[in-house]
VEXGUSE-303443 format. One record per residue: residue in three letters; x, y, z of N, C-alpha, C, O in turn; residue number from 1. Coordinates in Angstrom, 2 decimals. Each point is the difference from the previous one (the first is absolute). Layout:
! residues N
resn / n_u / n_v / n_w / ca_u / ca_v / ca_w / c_u / c_v / c_w / o_u / o_v / o_w / resi
Ala / X / Y / Z / X / Y / Z / X / Y / Z / X / Y / Z / NUM
...
This chain:
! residues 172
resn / n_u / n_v / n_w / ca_u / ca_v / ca_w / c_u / c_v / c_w / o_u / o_v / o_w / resi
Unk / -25.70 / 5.24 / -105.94 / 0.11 / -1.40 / 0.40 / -1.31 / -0.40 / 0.68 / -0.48 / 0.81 / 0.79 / 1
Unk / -0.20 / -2.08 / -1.03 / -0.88 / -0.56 / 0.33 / -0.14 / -0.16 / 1.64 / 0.97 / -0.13 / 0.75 / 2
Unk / -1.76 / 0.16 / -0.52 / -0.04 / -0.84 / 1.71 / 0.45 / -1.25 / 0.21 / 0.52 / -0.37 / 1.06 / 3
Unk / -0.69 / -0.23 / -1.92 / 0.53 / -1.63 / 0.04 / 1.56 / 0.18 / -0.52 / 0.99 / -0.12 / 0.72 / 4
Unk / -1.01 / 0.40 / -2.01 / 1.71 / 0.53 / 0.21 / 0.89 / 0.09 / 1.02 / 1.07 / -0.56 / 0.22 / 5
Unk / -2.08 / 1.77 / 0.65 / 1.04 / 0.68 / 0.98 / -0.15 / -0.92 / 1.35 / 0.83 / 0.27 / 0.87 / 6
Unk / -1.61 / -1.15 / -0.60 / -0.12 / -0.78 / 0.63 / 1.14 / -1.34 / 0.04 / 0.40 / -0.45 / 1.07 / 7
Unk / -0.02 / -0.02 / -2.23 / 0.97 / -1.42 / -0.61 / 0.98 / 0.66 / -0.11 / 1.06 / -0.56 / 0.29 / 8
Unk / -0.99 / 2.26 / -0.83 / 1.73 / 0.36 / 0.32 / 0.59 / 0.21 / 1.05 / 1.14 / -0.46 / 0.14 / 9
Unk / -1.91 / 1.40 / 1.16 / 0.14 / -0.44 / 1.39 / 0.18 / -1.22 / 0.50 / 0.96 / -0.04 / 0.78 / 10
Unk / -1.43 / -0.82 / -0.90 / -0.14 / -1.44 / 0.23 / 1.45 / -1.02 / -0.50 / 0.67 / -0.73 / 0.72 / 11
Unk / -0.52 / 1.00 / -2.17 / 0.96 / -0.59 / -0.59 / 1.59 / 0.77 / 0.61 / 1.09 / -0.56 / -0.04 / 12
Unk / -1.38 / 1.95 / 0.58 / 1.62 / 0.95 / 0.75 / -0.06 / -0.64 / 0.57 / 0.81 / -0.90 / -0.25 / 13
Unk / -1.95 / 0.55 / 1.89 / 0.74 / -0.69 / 1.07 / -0.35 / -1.30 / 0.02 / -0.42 / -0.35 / 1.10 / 14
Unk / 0.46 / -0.74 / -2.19 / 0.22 / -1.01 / 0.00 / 2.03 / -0.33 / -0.41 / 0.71 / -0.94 / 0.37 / 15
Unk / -0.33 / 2.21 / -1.27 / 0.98 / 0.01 / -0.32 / 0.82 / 0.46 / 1.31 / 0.75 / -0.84 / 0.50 / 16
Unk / -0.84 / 1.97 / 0.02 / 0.66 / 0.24 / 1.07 / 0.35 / -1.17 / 1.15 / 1.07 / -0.05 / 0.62 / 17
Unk / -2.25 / -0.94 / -0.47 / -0.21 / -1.08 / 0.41 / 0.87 / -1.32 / 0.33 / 0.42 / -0.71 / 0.91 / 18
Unk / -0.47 / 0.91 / -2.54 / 0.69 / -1.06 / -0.51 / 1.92 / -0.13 / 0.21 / 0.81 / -0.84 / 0.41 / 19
Unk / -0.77 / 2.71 / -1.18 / 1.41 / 0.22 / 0.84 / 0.25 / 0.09 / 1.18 / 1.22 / 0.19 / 0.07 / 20
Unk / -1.59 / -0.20 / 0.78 / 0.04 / 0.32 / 1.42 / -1.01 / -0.50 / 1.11 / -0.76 / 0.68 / 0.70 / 21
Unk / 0.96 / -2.13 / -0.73 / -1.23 / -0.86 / 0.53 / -0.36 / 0.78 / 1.36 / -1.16 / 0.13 / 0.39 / 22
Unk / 2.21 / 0.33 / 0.24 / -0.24 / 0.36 / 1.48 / -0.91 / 0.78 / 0.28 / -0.57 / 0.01 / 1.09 / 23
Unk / 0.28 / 0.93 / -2.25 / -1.40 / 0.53 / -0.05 / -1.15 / -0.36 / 0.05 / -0.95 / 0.66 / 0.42 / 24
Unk / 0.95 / -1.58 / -0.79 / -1.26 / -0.69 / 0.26 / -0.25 / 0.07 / 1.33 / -1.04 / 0.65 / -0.01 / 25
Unk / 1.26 / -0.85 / 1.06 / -0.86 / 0.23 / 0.89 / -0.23 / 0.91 / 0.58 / 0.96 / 0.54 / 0.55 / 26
Unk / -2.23 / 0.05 / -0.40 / -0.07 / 1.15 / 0.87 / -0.98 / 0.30 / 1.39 / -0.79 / -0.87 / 0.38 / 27
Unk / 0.89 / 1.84 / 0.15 / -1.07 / -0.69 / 1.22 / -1.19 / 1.16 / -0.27 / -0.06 / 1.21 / -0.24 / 28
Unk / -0.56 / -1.99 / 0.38 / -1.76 / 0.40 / -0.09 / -0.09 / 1.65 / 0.89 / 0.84 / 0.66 / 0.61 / 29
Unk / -2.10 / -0.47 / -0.89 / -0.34 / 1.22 / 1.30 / -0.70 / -0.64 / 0.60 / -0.73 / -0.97 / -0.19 / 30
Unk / 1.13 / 1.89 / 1.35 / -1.10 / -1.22 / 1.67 / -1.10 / 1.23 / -0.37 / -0.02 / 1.15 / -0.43 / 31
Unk / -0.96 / -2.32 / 0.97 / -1.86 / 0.64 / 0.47 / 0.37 / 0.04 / 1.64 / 0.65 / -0.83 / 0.64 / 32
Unk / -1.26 / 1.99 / -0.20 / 0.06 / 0.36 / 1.98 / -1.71 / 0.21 / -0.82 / -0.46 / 0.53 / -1.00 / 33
Unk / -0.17 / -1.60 / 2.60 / -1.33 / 0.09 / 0.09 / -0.01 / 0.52 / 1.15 / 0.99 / -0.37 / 0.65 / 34
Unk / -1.81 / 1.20 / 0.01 / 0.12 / 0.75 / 1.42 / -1.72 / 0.37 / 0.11 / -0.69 / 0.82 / -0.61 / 35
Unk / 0.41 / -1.70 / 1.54 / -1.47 / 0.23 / 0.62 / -0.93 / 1.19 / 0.52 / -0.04 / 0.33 / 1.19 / 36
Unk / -0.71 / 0.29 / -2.20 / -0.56 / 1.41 / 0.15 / -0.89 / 0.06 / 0.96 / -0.12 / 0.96 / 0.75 / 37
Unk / -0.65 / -2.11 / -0.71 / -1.63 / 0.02 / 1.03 / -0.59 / -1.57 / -0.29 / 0.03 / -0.85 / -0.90 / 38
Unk / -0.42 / 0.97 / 1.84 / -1.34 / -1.78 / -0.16 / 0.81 / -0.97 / -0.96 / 0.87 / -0.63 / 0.59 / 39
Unk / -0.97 / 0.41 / -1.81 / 0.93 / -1.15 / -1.08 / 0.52 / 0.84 / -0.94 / 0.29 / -0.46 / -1.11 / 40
Unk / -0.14 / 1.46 / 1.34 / 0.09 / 0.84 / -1.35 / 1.51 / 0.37 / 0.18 / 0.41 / 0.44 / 1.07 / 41
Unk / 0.60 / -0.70 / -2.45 / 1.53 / -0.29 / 0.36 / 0.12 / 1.02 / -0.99 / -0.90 / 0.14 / -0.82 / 42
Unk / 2.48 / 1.01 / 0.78 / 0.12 / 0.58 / -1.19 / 1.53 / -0.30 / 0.00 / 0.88 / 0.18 / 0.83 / 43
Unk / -0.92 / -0.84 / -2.35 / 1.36 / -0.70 / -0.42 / 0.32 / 1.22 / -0.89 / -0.75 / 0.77 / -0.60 / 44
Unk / 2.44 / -0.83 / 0.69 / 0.67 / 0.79 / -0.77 / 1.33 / -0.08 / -0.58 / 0.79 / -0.69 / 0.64 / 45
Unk / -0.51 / 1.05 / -1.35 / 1.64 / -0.93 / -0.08 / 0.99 / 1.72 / -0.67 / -0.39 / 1.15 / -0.18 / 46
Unk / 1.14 / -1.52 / 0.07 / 1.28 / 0.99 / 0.11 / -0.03 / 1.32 / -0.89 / 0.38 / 1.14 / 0.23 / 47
Unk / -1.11 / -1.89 / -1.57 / 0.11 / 1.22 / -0.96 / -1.56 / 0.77 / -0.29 / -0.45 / 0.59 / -0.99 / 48
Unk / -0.10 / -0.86 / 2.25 / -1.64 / 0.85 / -0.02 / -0.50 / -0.84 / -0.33 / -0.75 / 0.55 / -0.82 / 49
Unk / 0.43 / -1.89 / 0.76 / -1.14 / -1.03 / -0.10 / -0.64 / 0.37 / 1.09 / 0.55 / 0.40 / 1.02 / 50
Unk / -2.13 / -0.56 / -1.26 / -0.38 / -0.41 / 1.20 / -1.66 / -0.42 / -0.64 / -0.55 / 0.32 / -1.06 / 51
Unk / 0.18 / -1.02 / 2.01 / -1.37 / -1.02 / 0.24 / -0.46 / -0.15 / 1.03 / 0.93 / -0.29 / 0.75 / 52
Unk / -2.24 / 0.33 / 0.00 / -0.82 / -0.28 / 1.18 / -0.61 / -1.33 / -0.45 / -0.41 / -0.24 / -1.14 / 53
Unk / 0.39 / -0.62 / 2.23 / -0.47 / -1.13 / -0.25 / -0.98 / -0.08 / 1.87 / 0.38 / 0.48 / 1.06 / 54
Unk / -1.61 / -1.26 / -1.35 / -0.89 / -0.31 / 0.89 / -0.79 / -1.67 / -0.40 / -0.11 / -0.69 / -1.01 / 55
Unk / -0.27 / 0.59 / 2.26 / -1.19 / -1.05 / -0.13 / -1.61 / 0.18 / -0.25 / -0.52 / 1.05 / 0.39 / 56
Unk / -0.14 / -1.88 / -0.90 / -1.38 / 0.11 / 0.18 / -0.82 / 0.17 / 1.00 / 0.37 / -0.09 / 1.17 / 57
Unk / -1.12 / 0.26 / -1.39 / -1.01 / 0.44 / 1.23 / 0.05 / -1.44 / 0.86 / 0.46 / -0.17 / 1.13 / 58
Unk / -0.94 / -0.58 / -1.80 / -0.43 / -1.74 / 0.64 / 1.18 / -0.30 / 0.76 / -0.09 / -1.14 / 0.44 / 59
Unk / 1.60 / 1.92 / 0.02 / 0.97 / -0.69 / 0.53 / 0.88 / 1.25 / 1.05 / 0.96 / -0.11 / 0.76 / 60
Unk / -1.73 / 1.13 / -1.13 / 0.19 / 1.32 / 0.83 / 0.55 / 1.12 / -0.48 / 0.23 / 1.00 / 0.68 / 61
Unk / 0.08 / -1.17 / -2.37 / 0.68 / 1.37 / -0.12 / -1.38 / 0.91 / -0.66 / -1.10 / -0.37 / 0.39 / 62
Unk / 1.16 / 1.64 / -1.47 / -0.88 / 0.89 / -0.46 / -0.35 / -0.48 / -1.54 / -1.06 / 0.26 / -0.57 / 63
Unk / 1.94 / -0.88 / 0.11 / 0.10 / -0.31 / -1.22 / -0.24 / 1.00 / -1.43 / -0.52 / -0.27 / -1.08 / 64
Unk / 0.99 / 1.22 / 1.48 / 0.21 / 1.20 / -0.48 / 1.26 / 0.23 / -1.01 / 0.16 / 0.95 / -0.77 / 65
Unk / 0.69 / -2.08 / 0.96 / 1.32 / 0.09 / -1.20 / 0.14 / -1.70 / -0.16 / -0.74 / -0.90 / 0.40 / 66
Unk / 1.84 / 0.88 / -1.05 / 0.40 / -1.78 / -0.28 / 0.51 / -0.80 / 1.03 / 0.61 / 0.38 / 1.01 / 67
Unk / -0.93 / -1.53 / -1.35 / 0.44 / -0.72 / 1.44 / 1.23 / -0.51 / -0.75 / 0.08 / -0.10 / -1.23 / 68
Unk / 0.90 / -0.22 / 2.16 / 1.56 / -0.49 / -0.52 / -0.33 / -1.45 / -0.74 / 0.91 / -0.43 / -0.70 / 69
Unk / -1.92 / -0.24 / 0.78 / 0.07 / -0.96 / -0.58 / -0.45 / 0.61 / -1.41 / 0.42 / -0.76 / -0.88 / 70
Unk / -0.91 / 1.51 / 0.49 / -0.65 / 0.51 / -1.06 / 1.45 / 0.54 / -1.28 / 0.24 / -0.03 / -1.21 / 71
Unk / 0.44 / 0.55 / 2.64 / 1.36 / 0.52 / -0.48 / 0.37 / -0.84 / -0.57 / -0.22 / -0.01 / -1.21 / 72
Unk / 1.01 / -1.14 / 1.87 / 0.86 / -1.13 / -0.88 / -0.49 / -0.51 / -1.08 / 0.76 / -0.44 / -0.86 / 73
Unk / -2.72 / 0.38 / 0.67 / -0.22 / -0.65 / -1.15 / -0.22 / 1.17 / -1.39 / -0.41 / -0.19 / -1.14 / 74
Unk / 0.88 / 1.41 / 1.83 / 0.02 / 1.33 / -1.08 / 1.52 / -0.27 / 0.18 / 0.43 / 0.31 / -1.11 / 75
Unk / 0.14 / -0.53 / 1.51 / 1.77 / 0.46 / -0.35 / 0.27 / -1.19 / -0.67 / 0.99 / 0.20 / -0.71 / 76
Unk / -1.56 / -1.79 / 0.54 / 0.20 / -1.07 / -0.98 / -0.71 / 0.06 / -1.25 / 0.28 / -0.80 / -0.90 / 77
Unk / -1.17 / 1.68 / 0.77 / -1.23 / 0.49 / -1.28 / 1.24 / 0.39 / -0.79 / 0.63 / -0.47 / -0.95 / 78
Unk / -0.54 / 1.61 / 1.82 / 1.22 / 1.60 / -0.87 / 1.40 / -0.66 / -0.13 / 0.48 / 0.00 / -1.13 / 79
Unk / 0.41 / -0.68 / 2.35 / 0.94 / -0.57 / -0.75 / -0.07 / -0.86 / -1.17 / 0.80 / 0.25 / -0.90 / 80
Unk / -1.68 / -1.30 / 0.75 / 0.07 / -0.34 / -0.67 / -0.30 / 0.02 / -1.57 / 0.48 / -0.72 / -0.88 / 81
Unk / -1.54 / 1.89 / 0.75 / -0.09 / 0.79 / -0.73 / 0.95 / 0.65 / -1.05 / 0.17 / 0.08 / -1.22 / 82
Unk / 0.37 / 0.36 / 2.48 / 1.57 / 1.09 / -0.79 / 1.01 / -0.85 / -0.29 / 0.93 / 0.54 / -0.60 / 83
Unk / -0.79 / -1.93 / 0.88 / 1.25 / -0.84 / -0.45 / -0.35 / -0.39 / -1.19 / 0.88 / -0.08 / -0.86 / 84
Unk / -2.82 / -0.39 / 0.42 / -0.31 / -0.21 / -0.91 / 0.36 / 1.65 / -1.80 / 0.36 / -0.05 / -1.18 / 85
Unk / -0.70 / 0.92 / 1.98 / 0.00 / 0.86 / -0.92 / 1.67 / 0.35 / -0.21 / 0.27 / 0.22 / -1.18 / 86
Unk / 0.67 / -0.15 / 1.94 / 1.35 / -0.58 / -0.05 / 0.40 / -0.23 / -1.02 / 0.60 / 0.62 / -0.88 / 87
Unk / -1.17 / -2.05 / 1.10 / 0.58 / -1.06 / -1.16 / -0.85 / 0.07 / -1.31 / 0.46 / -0.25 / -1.12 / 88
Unk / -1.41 / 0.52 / 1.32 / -0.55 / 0.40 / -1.48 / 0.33 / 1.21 / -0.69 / -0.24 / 0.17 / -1.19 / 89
Unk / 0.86 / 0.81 / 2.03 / 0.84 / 1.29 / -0.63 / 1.07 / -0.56 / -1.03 / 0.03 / 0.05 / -1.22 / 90
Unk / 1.16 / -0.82 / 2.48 / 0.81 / -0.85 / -0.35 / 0.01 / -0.93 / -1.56 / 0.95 / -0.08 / -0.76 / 91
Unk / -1.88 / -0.36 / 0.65 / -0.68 / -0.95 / -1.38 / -0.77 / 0.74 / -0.98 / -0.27 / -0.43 / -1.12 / 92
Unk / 0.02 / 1.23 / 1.46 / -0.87 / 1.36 / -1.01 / -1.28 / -0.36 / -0.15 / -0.53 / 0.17 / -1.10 / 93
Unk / -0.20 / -0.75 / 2.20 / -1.11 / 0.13 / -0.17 / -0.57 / 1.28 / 0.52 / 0.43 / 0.62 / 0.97 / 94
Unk / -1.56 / -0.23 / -1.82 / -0.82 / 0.80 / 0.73 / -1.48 / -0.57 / 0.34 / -0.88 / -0.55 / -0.65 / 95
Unk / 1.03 / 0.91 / 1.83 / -1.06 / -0.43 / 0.98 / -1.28 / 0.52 / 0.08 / -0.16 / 0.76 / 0.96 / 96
Unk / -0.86 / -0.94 / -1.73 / -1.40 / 0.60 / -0.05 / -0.94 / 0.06 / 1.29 / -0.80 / 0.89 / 0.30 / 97
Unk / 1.12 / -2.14 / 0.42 / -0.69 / -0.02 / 0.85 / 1.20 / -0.72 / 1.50 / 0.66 / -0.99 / -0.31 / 98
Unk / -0.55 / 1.36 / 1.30 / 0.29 / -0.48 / 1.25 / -0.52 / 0.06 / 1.41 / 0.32 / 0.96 / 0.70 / 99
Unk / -1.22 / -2.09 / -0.14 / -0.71 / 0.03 / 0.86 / 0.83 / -1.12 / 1.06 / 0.46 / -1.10 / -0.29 / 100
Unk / -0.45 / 1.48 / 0.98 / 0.63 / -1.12 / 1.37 / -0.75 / -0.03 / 1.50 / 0.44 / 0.65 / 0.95 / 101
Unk / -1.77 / -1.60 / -0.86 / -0.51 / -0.33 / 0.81 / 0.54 / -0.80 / 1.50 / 0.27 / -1.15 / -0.33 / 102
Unk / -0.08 / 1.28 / 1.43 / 0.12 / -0.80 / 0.47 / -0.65 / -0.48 / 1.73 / 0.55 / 0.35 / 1.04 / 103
Unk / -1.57 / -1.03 / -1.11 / -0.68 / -0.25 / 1.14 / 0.30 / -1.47 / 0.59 / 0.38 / -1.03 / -0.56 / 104
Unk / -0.74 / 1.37 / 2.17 / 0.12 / -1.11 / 1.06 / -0.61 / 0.01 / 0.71 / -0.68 / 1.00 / 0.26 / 105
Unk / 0.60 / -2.34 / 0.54 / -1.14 / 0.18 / 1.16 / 1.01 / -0.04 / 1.16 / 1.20 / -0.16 / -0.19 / 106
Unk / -1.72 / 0.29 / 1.32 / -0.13 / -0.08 / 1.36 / -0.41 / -0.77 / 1.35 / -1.23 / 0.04 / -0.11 / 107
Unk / 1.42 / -0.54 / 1.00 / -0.63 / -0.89 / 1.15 / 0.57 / 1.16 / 1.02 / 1.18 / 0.25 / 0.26 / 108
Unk / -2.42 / 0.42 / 0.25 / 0.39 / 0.92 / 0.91 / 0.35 / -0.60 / 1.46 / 0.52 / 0.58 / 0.95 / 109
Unk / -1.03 / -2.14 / -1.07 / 0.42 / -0.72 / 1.56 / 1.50 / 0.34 / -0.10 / 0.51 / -0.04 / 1.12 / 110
Unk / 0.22 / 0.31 / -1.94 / 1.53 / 0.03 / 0.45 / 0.46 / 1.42 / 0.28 / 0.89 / 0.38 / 0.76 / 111
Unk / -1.76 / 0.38 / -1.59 / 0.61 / 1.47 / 0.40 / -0.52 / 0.19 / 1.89 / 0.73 / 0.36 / 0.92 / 112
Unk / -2.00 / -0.69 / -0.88 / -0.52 / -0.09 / 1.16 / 0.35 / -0.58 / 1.08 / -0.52 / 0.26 / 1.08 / 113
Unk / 1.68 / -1.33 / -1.26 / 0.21 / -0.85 / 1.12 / -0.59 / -1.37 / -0.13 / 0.77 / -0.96 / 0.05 / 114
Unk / -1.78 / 0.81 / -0.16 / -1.56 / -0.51 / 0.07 / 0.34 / -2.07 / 0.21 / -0.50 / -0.94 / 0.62 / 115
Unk / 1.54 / 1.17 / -1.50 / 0.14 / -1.85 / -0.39 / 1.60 / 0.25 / -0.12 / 0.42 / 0.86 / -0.77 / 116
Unk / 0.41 / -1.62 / 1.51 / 1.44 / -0.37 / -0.01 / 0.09 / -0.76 / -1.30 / 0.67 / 0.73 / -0.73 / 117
Unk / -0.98 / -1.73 / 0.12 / -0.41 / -0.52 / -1.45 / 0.04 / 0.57 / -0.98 / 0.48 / -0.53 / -1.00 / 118
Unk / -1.17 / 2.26 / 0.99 / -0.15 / 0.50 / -1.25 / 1.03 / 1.20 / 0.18 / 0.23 / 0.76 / 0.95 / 119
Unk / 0.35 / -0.89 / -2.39 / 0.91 / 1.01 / -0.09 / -0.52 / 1.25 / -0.41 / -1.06 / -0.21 / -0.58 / 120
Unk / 1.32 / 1.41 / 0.62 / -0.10 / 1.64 / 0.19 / 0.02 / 0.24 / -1.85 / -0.62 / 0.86 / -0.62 / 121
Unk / 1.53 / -1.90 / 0.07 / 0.59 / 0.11 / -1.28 / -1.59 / 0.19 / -0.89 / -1.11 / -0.41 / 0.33 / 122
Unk / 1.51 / 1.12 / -1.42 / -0.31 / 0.13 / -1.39 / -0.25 / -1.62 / -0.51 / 0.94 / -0.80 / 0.07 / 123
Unk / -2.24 / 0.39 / -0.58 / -0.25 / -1.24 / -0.35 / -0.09 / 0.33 / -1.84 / 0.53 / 1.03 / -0.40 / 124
Unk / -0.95 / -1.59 / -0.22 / -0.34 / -0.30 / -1.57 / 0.97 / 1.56 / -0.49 / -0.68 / 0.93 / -0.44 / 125
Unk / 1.87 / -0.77 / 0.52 / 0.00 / 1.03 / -0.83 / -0.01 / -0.21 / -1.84 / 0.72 / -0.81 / -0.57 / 126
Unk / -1.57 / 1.63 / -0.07 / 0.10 / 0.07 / -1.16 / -0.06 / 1.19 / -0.69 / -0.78 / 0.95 / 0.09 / 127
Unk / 2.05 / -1.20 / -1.04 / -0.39 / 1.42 / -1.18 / 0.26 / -0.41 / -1.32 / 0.83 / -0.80 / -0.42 / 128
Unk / -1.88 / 1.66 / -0.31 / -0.79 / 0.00 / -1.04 / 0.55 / 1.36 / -0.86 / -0.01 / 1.20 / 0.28 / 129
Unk / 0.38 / -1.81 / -1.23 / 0.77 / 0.78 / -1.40 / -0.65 / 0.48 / -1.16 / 0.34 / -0.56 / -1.04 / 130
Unk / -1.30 / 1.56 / 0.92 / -0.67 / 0.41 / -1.09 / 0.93 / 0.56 / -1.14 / 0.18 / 1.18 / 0.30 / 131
Unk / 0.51 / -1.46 / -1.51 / 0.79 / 0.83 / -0.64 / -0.46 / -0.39 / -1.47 / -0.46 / -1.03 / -0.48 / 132
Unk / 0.72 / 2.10 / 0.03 / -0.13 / 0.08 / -1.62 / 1.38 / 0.79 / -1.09 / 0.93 / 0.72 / 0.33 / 133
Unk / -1.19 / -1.07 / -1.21 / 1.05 / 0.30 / -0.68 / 0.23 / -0.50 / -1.65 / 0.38 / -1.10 / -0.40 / 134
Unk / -0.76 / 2.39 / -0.44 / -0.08 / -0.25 / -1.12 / 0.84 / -0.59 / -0.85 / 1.19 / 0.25 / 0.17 / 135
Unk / -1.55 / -1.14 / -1.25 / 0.78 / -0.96 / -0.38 / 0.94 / -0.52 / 0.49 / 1.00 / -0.11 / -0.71 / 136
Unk / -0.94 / -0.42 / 2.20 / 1.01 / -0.73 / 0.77 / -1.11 / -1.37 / 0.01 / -1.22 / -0.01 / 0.17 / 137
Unk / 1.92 / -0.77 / -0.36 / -0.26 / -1.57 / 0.41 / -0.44 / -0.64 / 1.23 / 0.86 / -0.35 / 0.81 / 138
Unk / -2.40 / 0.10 / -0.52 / -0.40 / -0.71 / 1.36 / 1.12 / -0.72 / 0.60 / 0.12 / 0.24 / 1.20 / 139
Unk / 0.81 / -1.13 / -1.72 / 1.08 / -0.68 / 0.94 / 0.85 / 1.18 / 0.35 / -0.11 / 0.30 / 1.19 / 140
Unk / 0.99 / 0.52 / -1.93 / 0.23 / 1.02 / 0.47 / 0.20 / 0.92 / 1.16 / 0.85 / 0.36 / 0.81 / 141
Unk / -2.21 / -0.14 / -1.19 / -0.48 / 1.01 / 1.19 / -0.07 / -1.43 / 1.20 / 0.52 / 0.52 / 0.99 / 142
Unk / -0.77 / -1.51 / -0.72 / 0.03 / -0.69 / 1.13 / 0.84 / -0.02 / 0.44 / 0.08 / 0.27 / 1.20 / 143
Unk / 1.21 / -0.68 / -2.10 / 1.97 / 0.36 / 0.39 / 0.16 / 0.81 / 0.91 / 0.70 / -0.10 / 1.02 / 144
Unk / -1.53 / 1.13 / -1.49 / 0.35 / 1.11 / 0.31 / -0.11 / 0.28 / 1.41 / 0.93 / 0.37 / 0.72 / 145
Unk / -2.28 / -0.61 / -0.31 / -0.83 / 0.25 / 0.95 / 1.19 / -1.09 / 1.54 / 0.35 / 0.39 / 1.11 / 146
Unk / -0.13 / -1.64 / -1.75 / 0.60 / -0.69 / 0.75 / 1.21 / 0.11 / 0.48 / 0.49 / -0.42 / 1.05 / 147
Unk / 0.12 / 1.28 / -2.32 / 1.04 / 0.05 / 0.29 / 0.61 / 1.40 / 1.05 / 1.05 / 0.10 / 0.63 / 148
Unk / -2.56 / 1.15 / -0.84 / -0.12 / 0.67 / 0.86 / -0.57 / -0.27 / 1.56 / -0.28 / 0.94 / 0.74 / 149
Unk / 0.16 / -2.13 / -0.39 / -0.57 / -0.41 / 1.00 / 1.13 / -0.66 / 0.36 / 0.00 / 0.13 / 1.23 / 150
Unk / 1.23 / -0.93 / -1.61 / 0.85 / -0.41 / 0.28 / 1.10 / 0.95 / 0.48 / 0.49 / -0.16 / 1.12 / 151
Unk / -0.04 / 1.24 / -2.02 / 0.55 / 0.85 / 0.88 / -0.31 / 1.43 / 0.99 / 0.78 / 0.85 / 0.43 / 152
Unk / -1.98 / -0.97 / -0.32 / -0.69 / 1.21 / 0.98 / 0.42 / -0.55 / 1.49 / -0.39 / -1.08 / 0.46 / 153
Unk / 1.12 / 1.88 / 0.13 / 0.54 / 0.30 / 1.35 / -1.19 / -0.63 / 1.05 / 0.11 / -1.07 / 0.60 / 154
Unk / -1.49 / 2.17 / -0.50 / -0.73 / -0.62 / 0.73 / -0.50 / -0.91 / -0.19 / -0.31 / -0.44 / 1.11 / 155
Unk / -0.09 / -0.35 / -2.04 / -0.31 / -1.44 / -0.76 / 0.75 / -0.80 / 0.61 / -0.47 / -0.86 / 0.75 / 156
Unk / 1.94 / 1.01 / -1.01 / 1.11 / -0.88 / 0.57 / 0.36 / -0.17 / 1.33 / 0.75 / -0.87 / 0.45 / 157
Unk / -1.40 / 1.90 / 0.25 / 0.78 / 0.81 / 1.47 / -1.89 / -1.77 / 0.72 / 0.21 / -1.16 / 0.37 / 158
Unk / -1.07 / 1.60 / -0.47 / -0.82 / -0.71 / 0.03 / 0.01 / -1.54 / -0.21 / -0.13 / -0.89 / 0.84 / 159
Unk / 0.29 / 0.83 / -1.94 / -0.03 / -1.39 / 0.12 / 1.21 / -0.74 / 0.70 / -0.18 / -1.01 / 0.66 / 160
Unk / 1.49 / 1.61 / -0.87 / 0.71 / -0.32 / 1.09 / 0.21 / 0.03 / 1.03 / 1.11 / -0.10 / 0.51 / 161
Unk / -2.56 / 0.29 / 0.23 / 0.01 / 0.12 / 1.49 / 1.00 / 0.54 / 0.82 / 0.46 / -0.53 / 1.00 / 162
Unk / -0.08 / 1.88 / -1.59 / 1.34 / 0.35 / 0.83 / -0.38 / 0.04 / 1.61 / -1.10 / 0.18 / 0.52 / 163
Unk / 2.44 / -0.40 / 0.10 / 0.13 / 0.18 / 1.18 / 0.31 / 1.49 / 0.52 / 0.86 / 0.68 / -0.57 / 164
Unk / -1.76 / -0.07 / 1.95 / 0.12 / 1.41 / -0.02 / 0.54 / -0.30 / 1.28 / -0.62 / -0.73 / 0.78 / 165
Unk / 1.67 / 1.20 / -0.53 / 0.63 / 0.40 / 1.32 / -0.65 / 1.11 / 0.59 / -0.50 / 0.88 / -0.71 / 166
Unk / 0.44 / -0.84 / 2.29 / -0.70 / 1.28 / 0.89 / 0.66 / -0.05 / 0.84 / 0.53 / -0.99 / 0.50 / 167
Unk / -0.44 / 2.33 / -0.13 / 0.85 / 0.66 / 0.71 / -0.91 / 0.68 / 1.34 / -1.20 / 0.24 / -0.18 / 168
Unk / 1.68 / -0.02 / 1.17 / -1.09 / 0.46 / 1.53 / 0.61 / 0.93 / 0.18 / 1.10 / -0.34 / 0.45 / 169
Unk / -1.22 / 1.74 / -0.57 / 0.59 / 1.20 / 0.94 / -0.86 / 0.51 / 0.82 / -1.13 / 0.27 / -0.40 / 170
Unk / 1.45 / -0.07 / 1.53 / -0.69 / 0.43 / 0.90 / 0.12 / 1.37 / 0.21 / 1.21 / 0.24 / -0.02 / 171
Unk / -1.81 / 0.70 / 0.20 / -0.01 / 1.59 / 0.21 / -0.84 / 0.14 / 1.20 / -0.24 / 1.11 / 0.47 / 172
């Protein structure tokens, strides 16, 4: 069996399981624990052996020696969205020659800094950029495609819907 095969038959079980048994559908995520090693440098980890160090640049006080969390979210919206795209093109039988998922933003460090009550801390211009190819598939197509993988990618969606994050204070 193909990779793409085995990809749309996985895919097509728990859409079925799904379908019988909506309650499945929801499930809860794994938490990230970020826990502060030295100077800015954080090591996140989550339940089943993930783990990632994240720091700042030099210009703001960390070593800049690993990724900064903002770097993270715009690599975890690259790759999700990525994999919803290749998904659904399993799903449709395309095969995918080429899949590239760019995605850059800028910054106003007056907000991470404090600096200006005015400027927000937030992520400004985010954009990503869809390099894909795919033999004898149709330029409109492949755009479907792309959109329609951008429509249902989690972090895509989790983002633009400005979710609201509740925080919690424990004191130790």
């Amino acid at each position: 069996m193909s990779e793409q095969a085995a990809i749309r038959e996985t895919k097509d079980e728990a859409a079925r399981v799904i379908a019988a048994n909506p309650e499945k559908a929801r499930v809860k995520n794994a938490s990230a624990t970020a826990s502060l090693k030295d100077g800015l440098t954080l090591s996140v980890t989550g339940p089943n052996g993930e783990a990632v160090e994240t720091d700042m640049p030099k210009g703001v006080g960390g070593e800049g020696g690993v990724p900064q969390p903002g770097w993270l979210m715009r690599a975890a919206l690259a790759s999700c969205t990525g994999t919803v795209i290749a998904m659904r093109a399993a799903k449709l039988g395309i095969a995918l020659d080429k899949l590239d998922v760019t995605v850059e933003s800028q910054s106003d460090n007056r907000g991470l800094l404090g600096l200006d009550r005015d400027v927000s801390a937030a992520m400004i211009g985010l954009h990503v950029a869809v390099r894909i190819r795919a033999a004898n598939t149709p330029k409109d197509q492949l755009e479907s495609l792309v959109h329609w993988g951008d429509a249902h990618s989690p972090v895509a969606c989790t983002l633009r819907g400005a979710l609201a994050a509740e925080i919690d204070v424990v004191m130790e």
